[in-house]
C-alpha positions, 0 to 999 in steps of 0.5 A, spaced: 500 500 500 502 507 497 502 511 503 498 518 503 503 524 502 505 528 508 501 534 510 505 540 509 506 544 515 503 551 514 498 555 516 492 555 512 492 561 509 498 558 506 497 551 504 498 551 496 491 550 491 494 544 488 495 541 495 488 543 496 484 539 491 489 533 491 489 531 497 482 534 500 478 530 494 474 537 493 476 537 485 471 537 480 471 531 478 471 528 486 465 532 486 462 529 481 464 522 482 461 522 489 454 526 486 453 520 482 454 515 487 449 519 491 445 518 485 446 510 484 445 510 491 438 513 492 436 508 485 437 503 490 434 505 496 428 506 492 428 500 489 434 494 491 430 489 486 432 494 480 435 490 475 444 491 475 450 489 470 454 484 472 461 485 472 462 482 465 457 480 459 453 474 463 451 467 458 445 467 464 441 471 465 436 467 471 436 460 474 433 454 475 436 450 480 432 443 482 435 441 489 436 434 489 436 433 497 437 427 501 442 426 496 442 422 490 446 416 488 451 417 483 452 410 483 445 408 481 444 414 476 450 418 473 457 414 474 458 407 472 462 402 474 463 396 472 469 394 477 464 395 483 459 391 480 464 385 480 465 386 488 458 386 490 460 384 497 467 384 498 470 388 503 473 395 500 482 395 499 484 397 506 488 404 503 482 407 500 479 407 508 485 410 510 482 417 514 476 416 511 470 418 515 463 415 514 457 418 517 454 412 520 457 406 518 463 402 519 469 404 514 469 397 512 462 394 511 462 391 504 462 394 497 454 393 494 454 393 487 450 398 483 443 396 482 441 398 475 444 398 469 447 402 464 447 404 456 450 409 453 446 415 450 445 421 445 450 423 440 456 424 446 455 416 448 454 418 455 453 413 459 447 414 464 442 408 469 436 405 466 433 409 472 433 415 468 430 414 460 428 422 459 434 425 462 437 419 457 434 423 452 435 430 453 443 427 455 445 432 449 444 438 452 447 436 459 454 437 462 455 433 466 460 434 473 462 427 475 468 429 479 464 434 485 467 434 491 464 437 499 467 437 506 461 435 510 457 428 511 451 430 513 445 433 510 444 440 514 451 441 513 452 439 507 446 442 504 447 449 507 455 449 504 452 447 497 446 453 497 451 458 501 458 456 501 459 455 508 456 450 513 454 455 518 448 459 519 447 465 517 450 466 510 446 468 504 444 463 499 446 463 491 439 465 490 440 471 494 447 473 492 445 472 484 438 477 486 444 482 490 448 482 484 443 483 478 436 485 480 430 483 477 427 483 471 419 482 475 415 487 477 410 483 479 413 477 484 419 476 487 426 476 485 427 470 487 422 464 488 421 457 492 418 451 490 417 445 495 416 438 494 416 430 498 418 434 505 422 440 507 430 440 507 434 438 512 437 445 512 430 449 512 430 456 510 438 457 511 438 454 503 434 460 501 435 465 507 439 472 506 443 471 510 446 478 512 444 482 506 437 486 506 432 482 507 429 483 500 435 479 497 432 472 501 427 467 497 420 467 497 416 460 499 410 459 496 405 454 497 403 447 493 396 448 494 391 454 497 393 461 496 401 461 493 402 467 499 398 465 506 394 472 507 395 473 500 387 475 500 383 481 503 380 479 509 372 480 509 371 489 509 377 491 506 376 492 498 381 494 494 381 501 495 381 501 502 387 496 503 391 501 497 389 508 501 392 504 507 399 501 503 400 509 500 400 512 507 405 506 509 409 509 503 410 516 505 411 513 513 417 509 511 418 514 505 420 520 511 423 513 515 428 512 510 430 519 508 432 520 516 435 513 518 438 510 511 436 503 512 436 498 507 430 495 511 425 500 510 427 499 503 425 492 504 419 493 507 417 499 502 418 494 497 414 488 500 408 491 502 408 493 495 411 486 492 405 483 496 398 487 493 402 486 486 402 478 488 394 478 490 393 479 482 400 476 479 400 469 483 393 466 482 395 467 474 401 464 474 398 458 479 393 457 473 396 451 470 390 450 466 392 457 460 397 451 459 397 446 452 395 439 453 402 437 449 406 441 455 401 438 460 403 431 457 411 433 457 411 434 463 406 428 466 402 432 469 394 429 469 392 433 475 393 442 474 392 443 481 395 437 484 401 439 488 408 435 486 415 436 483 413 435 476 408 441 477 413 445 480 417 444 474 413 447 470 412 454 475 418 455 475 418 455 467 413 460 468 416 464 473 422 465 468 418 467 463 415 473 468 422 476 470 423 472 476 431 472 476 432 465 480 427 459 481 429 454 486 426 447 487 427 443 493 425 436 493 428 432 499 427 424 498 434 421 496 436 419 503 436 411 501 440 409 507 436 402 506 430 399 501 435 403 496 432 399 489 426 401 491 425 407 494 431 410 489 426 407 483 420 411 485 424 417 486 426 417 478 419 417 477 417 422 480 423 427 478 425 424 471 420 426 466 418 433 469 427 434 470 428 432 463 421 436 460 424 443 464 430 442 459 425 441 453 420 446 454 426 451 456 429 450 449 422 450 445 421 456 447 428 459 446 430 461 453 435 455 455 441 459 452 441 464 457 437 460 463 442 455 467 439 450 470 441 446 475 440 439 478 444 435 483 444 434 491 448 435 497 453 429 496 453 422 493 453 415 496 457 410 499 460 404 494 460 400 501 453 398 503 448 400 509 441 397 512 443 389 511 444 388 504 440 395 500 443 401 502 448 406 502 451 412 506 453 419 505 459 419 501 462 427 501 468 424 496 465 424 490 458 425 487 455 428 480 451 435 478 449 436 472 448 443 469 444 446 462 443 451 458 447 459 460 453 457 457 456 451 459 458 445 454 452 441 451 454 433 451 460 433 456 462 430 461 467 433 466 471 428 471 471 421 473 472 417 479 476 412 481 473 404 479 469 403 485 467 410 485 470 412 492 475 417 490 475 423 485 481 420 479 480 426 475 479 434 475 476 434 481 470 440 482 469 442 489 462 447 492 467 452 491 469 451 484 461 450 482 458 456 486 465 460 482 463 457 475 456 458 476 457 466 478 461 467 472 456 463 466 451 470 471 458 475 469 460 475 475 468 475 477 466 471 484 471 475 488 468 482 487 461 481 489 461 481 496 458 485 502 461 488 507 458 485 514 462 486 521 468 488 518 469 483 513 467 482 506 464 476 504 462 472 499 458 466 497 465 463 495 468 465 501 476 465 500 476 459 496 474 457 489 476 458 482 471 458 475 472 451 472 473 452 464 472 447 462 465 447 463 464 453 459 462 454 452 
C-alpha cells in the first residue's frame, strides 16, 4: 500500500491550491464522482430489486436450480462402474479407508454393487442408469460434473455449504447473492422464488435465507396448494381501495423513515408491502396451470393442474422465468436411501425424471435455455460400501455428480471421473467452491468482487476459496 503524502506544515492561509484539491478530494471531478454515487445510491434505496450489470457480459441471465436433497446416488444414476459391480460384497482395499470418515457406518462394511444398469446415450455416448430414460434423452444438452467434491457428511451441513458456501448459519444463499448482484427483471413477484416438494430440507430456510444482506435479497416460499402467499387475500371489509389508501400512507411513513435513518430495511419493507398487493393479482395467474397446452401438460406428466408435486413445480418455475423472476429454486428432499435403496431410489426417478428432463425441453422450445442455467444435483453422493443389511448406502462427501444446462456451459460433456469403485475423485476434481465460482461467472460475475461488507469483513458466497472451472464453459 502507497502511503498518503505528508501534510505540509503551514498555516492555512498558506497551504498551496494544488495541495488543496489533491489531497482534500474537493476537485471537480471528486465532486462529481461522489454526486453520482449519491445518485446510484438513492436508485437503490428506492428500489434494491432494480435490475444491475454484472461485472462482465453474463451467458445467464436467471436460474433454475432443482435441489436434489437427501442426496442422490451417483452410483445408481450418473457414474458407472463396472469394477464395483464385480465386488458386490467384498470388503473395500484397506488404503482407500485410510482417514476416511463415514457418517454412520463402519469404514469397512462391504462394497454393494450398483443396482441398475447402464447404456450409453445421445450423440456424446454418455453413459447414464436405466433409472433415468428422459434425462437419457435430453443427455445432449447436459454437462455433466462427475468429479464434485464437499467437506461435510451430513445433510444440514452439507446442504447449507452447497446453497451458501459455508456450513454455518447465517450466510446468504446463491439465490440471494445472484438477486444482490443483478436485480430483477419482475415487477410483479419476487426476485427470487421457492418451490417445495416430498418434505422440507434438512437445512430449512438457511438454503434460501439472506443471510446478512437486506432482507429483500432472501427467497420467497410459496405454497403447493391454497393461496401461493398465506394472507395473500383481503380479509372480509377491506376492498381494494381501502387496503391501497392504507399501503400509500405506509409509503410516505417509511418514505420520511428512510430519508432520516438510511436503512436498507425500510427499503425492504417499502418494497414488500408493495411486492405483496402486486402478488394478490400476479400469483393466482401464474398458479393457473390450466392457460397451459395439453402437449406441455403431457411433457411434463402432469394429469392433475392443481395437484401439488415436483413435476408441477417444474413447470412454475418455467413460468416464473418467463415473468422476470431472476432465480427459481426447487427443493425436493427424498434421496436419503440409507436402506430399501432399489426401491425407494426407483420411485424417486419417477417422480423427478420426466418433469427434470421436460424443464430442459420446454426451456429450449421456447428459446430461453441459452441464457437460463439450470441446475440439478444434491448435497453429496453415496457410499460404494453398503448400509441397512444388504440395500443401502451412506453419505459419501468424496465424490458425487451435478449436472448443469443451458447459460453457457458445454452441451454433451462430461467433466471428471472417479476412481473404479467410485470412492475417490481420479480426475479434475470440482469442489462447492469451484461450482458456486463457475456458476457466478456463466451470471458475469468475477466471484471475488461481489461481496458485502458485514462486521468488518467482506464476504462472499465463495468465501476465500474457489476458482471458475473452464472447462465447463462454452
Amino acid at each position: 500500500m502507497i502511503p498518503p503524502s505528508p501534510r505540509p506544515s503551514l498555516s492555512p492561509s498558506q497551504i498551496a491550491r494544488r495541495w488543496f484539491l489533491r489531497d482534500c478530494g474537493v476537485g471537480l471531478a471528486g465532486i462529481a464522482a461522489h454526486s453520482l454515487l449519491a445518485k446510484d445510491a438513492d436508485k437503490t434505496a428506492a428500489n434494491p430489486l432494480a435490475p444491475r450489470t454484472p461485472h462482465h457480459a453474463p451467458k445467464a441471465k436467471r436460474v433454475i436450480y432443482m435441489f436434489q436433497a437427501g442426496a442422490p446416488s451417483h452410483l445408481e444414476l450418473f457414474d458407472p462402474k463396472p469394477e464395483l459391480a464385480k465386488r458386490d460384497g467384498q470388503l473395500p482395499p484397506a488404503e482407500l479407508l485410510k482417514d476416511y470418515r463415514a457418517a454412520f457406518i463402519k469404514p469397512n462394511s462391504a462394497l454393494l454393487g450398483p443396482k441398475y444398469k447402464f447404456a450409453p446415450h445421445g450423440r456424446s455416448g454418455t453413459q447414464l442408469s436405466e433409472l433415468i430414460p428422459h434425462t437419457a434423452r435430453i443427455v445432449d444438452d447436459l454437462c455433466l460434473i462427475r468429479s464434485m467434491q464437499t467437506d461435510a457428511v451430513n445433510h444440514a451441513p452439507a446442504q447449507i455449504l452447497m446453497n451458501t458456501g459455508s456450513q454455518q448459519f447465517g450466510r446468504p444463499s446463491f439465490g440471494s447473492w445472484t438477486l444482490y448482484g443483478l436485480g430483477s427483471e419482475s415487477a410483479d413477484l419476487p426476485g427470487y422464488v421457492v418451490l417445495t416438494s416430498a418434505k422440507g430440507t434438512s437445512g430449512g430456510a438457511s438454503n434460501y435465507g439472506c443471510g446478512f444482506l437486506p432482507t429483500v435479497y432472501g427467497g420467497i416460499p410459496f405454497r403447493g396448494t391454497g393461496d401461493p402467499v398465506l394472507y395473500l387475500s383481503n380479509p372480509k371489509g377491506i376492498d381494494a381501495a381501502a387496503q391501497r389508501a392504507s399501503l400509500d400512507t405506509l409509503h410516505r411513513l417509511n418514505d420520511l423513515a428512510l430519508a432520516e435513518a438510511g436503512d436498507p430495511e425500510i427499503a425492504a419493507r417499502i418494497q414488500s408491502y408493495e411486492m405483496a398487493y402486486k402478488l394478490q393479482t400476479s400469483a393466482p395467474e401464474l398458479m393457473d396451470l390450466s392457460q397451459e397446452s395439453a402437449a406441455t401438460l403431457e411433457l411434463y406428466g402432469i394429469k392433475d393442474v392443481n395437484e401439488s408435486n415436483y413435476a408441477r413445480n417444474c413447470l412454475l418455475s418455467r413460468r416464473l422465468i418467463e415473468r422476470g423472476v431472476r432465480f427459481v429454486q426447487l427443493f425436493h428432499e427424498a434421496w436419503d436411501q440409507h436402506g430399501d435403496l432399489t426401491k425407494a431410489i426407483k420411485k424417486n426417478c419417477e417422480d423427478t425424471d420426466r418433469a427434470s428432463a421436460a424443464l430442459v425441453t420446454d426451456l429450449k422450445q421456447r428459446g430461453l435455455l441459452d441464457d437460463t442455467l439450470v441446475i440439478w444435483g444434491g448435497e453429496f453422493g453415496r457410499t460404494p460400501m453398503v448400509q441397512g443389511g444388504n440395500d443401502g448406502r451412506d453419505h459419501h462427501n468424496r465424490c458425487f455428480t451435478v449436472w448443469l444446462a443451458g447459460g453457457g456451459v458445454k452441451r454433451g460433456h462430461v467433466h471428471g471421473a472417479t476412481d473404479e469403485l467410485g470412492f475417490n475423485v481420479a480426475q479434475d476434481p470440482v469442489h462447492v467452491h469451484d461450482l458456486n465460482a463457475t456458476l457466478l461467472h456463466l451470471l458475469g460475475f468475477d466471484h471475488t468482487r461481489l461481496t458485502h461488507r458485514f462486521q468488518g469483513r467482506d464476504f462472499r458466497l465463495t468465501d476465500v476459496h474457489g476458482h471458475v472451472v473452464k472447462e465447463l464453459l462454452i
